[in-house]
Legacy VTK file of the C-alpha trace (Angstrom):
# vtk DataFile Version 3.0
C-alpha trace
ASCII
DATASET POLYDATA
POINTS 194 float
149.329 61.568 76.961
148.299 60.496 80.396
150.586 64.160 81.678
148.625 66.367 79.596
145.193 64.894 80.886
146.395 65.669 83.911
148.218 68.786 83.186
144.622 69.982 81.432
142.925 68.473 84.145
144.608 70.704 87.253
144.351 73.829 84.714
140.631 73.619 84.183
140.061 73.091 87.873
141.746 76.239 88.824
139.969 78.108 86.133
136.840 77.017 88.102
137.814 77.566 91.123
139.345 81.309 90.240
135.733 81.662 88.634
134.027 80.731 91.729
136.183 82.744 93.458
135.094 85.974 90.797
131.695 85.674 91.195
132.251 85.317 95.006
133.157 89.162 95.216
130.806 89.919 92.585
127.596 89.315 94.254
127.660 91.485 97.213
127.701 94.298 94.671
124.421 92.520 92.747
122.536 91.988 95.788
123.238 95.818 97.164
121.839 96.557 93.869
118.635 94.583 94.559
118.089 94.865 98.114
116.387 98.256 97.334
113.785 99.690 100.150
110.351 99.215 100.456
107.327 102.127 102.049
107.352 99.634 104.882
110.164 101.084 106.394
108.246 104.132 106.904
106.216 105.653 109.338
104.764 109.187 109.720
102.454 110.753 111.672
99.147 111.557 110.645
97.262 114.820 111.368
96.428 113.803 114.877
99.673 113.745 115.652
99.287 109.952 116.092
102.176 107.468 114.343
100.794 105.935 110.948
103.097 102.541 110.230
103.695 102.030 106.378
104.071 98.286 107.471
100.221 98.124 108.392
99.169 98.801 104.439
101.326 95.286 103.985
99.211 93.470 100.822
97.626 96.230 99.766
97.820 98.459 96.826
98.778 102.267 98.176
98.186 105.474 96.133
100.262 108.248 97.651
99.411 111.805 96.787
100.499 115.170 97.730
97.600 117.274 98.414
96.643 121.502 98.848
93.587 122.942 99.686
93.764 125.747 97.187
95.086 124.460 94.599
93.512 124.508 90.806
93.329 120.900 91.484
92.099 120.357 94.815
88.916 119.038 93.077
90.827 115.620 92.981
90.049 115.223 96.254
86.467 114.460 94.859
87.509 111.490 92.670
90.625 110.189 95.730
87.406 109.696 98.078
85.487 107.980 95.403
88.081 105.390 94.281
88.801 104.864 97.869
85.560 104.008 98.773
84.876 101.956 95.571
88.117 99.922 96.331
89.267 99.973 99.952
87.965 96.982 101.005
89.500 95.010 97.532
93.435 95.684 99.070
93.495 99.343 98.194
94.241 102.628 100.005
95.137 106.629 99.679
97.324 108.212 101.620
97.534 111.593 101.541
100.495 114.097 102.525
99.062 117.308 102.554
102.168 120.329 101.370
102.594 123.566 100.786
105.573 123.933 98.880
103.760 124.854 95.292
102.740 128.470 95.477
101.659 128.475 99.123
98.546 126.634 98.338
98.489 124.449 101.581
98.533 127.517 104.535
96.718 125.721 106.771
97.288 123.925 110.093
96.804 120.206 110.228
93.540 121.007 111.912
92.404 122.967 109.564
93.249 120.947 106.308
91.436 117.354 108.420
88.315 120.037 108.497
88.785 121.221 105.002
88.768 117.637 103.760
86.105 116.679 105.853
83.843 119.744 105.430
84.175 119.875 101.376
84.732 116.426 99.860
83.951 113.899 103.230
87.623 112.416 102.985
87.654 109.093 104.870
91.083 108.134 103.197
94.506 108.333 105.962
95.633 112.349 105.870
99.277 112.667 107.025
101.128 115.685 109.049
101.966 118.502 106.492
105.230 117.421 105.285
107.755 119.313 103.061
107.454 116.868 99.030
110.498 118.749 97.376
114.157 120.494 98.365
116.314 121.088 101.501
113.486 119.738 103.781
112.016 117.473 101.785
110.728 114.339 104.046
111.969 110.999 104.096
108.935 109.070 102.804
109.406 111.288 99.562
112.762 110.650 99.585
111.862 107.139 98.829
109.396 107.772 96.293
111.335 110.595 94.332
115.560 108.669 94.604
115.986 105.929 92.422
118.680 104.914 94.810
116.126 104.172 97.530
112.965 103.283 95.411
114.481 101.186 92.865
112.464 102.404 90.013
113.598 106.028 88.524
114.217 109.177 89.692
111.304 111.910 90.065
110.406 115.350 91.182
107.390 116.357 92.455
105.851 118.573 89.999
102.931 120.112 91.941
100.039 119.127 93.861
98.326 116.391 93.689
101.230 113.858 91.844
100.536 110.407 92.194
102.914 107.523 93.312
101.590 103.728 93.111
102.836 101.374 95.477
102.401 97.175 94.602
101.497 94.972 97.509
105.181 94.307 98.334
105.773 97.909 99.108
108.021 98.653 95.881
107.272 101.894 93.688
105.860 100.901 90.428
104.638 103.834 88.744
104.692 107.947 89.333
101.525 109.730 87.788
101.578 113.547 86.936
99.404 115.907 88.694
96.682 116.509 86.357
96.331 113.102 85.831
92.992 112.173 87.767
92.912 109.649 90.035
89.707 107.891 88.280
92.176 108.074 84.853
91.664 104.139 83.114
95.137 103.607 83.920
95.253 104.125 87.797
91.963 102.270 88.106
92.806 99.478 86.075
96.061 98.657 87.979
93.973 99.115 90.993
91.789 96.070 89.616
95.224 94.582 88.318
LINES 1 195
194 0 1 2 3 4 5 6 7 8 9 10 11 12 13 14 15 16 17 18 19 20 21 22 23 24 25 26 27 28 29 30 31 32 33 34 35 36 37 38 39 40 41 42 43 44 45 46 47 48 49 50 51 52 53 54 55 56 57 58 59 60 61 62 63 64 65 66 67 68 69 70 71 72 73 74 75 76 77 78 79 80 81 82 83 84 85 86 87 88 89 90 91 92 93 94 95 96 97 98 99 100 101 102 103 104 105 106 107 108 109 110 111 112 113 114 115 116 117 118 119 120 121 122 123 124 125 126 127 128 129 130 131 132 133 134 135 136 137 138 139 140 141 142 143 144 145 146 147 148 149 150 151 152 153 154 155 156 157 158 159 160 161 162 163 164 165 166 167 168 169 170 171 172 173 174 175 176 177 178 179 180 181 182 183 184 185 186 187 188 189 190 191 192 193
């Protein structure tokens, strides 16, 4: 009786130690899956020229938007400024990424979309370069928000100006709004306040 105690014994510690051993080469694989990026990796420049570090906006709620200044629904711009304004000093900000790649709508040179947004809706919220948001040359910060390999969250495609991604206050993608969807919409404003 005393063998098979033993015999048991030696066969249930092996078992344990070939499942330690299992779950040994399992987790790298779980933790690559995981250890997905955040937008503080990032930076850009803005449309000075001048670098604008993701890792600055560190606690705060972002709202990133691809814009056009004639566009159907440039209007936006209107309601971006407001909700920046009511909310950037409660962890909030905009950032836009001005592009033209829907129907030409964003011709202009950086100069001249920072005067457009100045000169017709007074935007106060960070403007960045004029970046490619779809395709071949799409840029890396939309990279991140469209691959679900880099953001974690789900695949996307930028549908047209003015799409919406919202960024929690660890940096992580948690929710892509459509373009026609306006920025002062119950649901962006209320995870805003969230």
């Amino acid at each position: 009786m005393k063998k098979i105690f033993i015999a048991f014994g030696a066969l249930f510690l092996f078992s344990c130690q070939n499942q330690a051993q299992t779950n040994k080469t399992k987790s790298p694989k779980i933790e690559n899956i995981m250890a997905n990026e955040t937008i503080y990796q990032y930076k850009v420049e803005d449309l000075s020229g001048n670098t604008f570090d993701f890792a600055s906006l560190k606690g705060k709620k972002i709202m990133i938007v691809n814009t056009a200044s004639k566009c159907g629904l440039t209007p936006q711009y209107k309601d971006l400024e407001a909700i920046y304004k009511q909310y950037k000093d409660k962890g909030f900000v905009i950032v836009g990424f001005p592009a033209n790649n829907f129907a030409s709508q964003e011709p202009g040179t950086n100069e001249e979309i920072g005067a457009f947004c100045q000169q017709n809706y007074g935007v106060t919220f960070p403007m960045m370069d004029k970046v490619s948001v779809k395709g071949s040359d799409m840029c890396e910060i939309y990279k991140f928000l469209t691959q679900k390999s880099k953001n974690g969250l789900q695949d996307s495609e930028v549908e047209w100006n003015f799409q919406k991604y919202l960024i929690n206050e660890r940096g992580e993608l948690v929710k892509v709004i459509k373009p026609r969807i306006l920025p002062t919409d119950p649901e962006i404003v209320n995870w805003i306040k969230g």
